[in-house]
N, C-alpha and C positions, 0 to 999 in steps of 0.2 A: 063820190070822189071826182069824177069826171064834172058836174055841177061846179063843184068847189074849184076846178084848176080853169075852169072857164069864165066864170065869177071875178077870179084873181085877175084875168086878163081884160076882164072888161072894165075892171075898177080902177085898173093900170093905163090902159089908154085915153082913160076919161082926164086924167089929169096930163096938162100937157109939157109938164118937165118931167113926168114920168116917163110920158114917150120918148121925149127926145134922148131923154138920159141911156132910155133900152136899145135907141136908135143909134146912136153913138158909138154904144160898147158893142153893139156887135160890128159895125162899122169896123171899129179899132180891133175887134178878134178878125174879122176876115184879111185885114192888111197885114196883122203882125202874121197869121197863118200863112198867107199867100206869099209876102216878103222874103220867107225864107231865112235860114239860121247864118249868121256871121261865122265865116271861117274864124276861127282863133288860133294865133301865132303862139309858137310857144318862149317861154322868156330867153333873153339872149342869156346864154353861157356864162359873162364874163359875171355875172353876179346881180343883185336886184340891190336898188338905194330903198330904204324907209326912210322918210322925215318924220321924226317925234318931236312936237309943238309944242314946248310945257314953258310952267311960267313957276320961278322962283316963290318957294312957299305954300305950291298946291300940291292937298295932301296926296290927289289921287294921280298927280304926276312920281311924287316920289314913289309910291307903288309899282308905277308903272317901269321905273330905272331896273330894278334887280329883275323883273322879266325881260328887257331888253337885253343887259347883257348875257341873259341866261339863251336867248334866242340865240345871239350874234356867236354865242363859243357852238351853241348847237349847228348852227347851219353857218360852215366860214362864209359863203359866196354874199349872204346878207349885210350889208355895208347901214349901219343905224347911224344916221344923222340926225344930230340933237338942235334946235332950234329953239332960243330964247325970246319967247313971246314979248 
């Protein structure tokens, strides 16, 4: 077992967009780790907009109308603005 995981790394460094790729991503894991988590605000009160994008005649737009309005009676504060592509 130990042969085989040492194998893999040797076979991995030998090519050198393998390296770099391994070099990269742990690069990018120690920054996103070390960065630290964004505080997250929470939504203001007075209510949240949706834009829904649709375009006359598509079928998966008309689908998607009777769940809007079924959202908008469910949650008042969600305000669905409809926009004709």
């Amino acid at each position: 077992m130990n042969n085989r995981f040492v194998n893999f790394w040797k076979k991995l460094y030998r090519d050198p967009f393998k390296r770099y790729l391994v070099i990269a991503l742990v690069a990018l894991g120690f920054a996103i780790f070390f960065t630290g988590q964004v505080e997250v605000t929470p939504l203001p009160s007075e209510g949240l907009e949706v834009h829904f994008f649709y375009l006359p005649g598509c079928s998966h737009c008309e689908e998607q109308e009777p769940f809007n309005e079924e959202l908008a009676g469910a949650y008042p504060a969600i305000q669905i603005i409809a926009h004709n592509s």
